[in-house]
C-alpha positions as CSV (number, residue, x, y, z in Angstrom):
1,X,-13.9,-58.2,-21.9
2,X,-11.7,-61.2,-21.6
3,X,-8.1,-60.8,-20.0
4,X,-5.3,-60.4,-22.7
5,X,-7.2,-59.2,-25.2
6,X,-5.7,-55.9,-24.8
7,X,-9.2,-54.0,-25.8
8,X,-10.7,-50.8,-23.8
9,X,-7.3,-50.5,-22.4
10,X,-5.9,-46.8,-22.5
11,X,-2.6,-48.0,-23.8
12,X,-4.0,-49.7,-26.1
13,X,-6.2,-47.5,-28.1
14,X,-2.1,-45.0,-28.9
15,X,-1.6,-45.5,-32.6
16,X,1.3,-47.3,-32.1
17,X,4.1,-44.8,-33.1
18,X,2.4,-42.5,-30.2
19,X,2.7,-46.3,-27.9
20,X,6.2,-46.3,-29.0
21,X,7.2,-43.2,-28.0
22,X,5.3,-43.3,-24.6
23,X,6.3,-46.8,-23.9
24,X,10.1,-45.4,-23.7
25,X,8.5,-42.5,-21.4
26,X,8.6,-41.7,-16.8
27,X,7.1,-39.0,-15.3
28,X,7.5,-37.4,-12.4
29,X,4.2,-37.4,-10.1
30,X,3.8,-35.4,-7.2
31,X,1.0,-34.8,-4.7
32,X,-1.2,-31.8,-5.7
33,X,0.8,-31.9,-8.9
34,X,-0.8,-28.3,-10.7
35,X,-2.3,-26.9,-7.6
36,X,-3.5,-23.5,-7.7
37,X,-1.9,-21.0,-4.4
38,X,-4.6,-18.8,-2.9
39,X,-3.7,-17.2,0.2
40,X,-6.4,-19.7,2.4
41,X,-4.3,-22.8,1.3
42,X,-1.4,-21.2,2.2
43,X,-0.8,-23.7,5.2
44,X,-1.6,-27.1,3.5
45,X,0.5,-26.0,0.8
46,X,3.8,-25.6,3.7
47,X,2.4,-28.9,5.1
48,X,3.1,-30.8,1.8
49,X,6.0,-29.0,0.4
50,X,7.5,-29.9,4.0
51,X,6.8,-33.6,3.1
52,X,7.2,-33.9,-0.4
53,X,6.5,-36.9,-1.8
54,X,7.2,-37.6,-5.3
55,X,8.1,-40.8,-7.5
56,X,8.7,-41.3,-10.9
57,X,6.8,-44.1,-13.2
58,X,6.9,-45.1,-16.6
59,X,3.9,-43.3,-18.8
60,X,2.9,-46.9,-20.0
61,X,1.9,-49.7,-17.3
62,X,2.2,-53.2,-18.7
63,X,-0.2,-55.2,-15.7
64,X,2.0,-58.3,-15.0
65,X,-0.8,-61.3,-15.4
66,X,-2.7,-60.2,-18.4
67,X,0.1,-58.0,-20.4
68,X,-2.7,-55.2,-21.0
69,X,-1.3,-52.0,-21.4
70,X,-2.6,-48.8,-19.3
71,X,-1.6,-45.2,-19.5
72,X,0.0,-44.5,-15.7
73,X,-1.1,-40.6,-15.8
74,X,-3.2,-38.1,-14.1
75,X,-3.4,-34.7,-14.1
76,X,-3.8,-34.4,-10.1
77,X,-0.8,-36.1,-9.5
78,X,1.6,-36.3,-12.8
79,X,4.0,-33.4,-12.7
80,X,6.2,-33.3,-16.0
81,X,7.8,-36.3,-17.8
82,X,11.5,-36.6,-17.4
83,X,13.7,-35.6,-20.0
84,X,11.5,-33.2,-22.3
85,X,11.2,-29.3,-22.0
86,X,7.9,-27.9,-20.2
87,X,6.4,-27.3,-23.4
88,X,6.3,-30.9,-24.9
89,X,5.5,-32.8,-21.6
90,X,2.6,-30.3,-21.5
91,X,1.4,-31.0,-24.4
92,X,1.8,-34.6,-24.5
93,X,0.1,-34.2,-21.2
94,X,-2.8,-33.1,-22.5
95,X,-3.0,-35.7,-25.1
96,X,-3.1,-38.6,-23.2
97,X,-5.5,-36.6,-20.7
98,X,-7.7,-36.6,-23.4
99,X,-6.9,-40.6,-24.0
100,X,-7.2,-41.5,-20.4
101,X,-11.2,-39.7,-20.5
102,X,-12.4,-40.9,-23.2
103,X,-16.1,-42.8,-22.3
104,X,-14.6,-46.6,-23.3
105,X,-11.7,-46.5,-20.7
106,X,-13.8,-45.2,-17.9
107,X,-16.4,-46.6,-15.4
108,X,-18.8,-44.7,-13.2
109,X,-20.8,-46.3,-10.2
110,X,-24.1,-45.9,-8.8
């Protein structure tokens, strides 16, 4: 794929109402965002609630050189996005969970 042309790119393949919407769009993404508690992890748990460390990014990544758009999610680290109730950012969570996996925007190694 040649830069620019904006194809195989996550952000790119939003109808563009959905684009629009995320485009205006930050979350908030935390380390072991959606963690489960069981009592063995118990003290990693302390150990990172201790040392927080959470930032907030726009949804949609613009990449400065080739003006490609990427969605900036991930369900191990993105939290909520900022400004909608716990019900909507889950579900449009999940939406672009299912954008960010579909088999054209990822890569495996051998």
């Amino acid at each position: 794929m040649k830069p620019g042309s904006g194809l195989g790119r996550s952000g790119e393949g939003l109808s563009a109402p959905l684009r629009d919407f995320v485009d205006g769009l930050r979350a908030e993404h935390r380390f072991l965002a959606g963690y489960q508690t069981t009592e063995e992890n118990g003290k990693l748990l302390k150990r990172v609630n201790d040392n927080l460390l959470v930032s907030v990014h726009p949804l949609l990544r613009v990449h400065p050189e080739t003006g490609e758009r990427a969605l900036f999610v991930n369900p191990g680290f993105t939290d909520h996005i900022v400004g909608l109730s716990a019900l909507e950012s889950r579900r449009v969570l999940e939406l672009l969970y299912g954008q960010i996996t579909r088999p054209e925007y990822t890569v495996r190694f051998r």
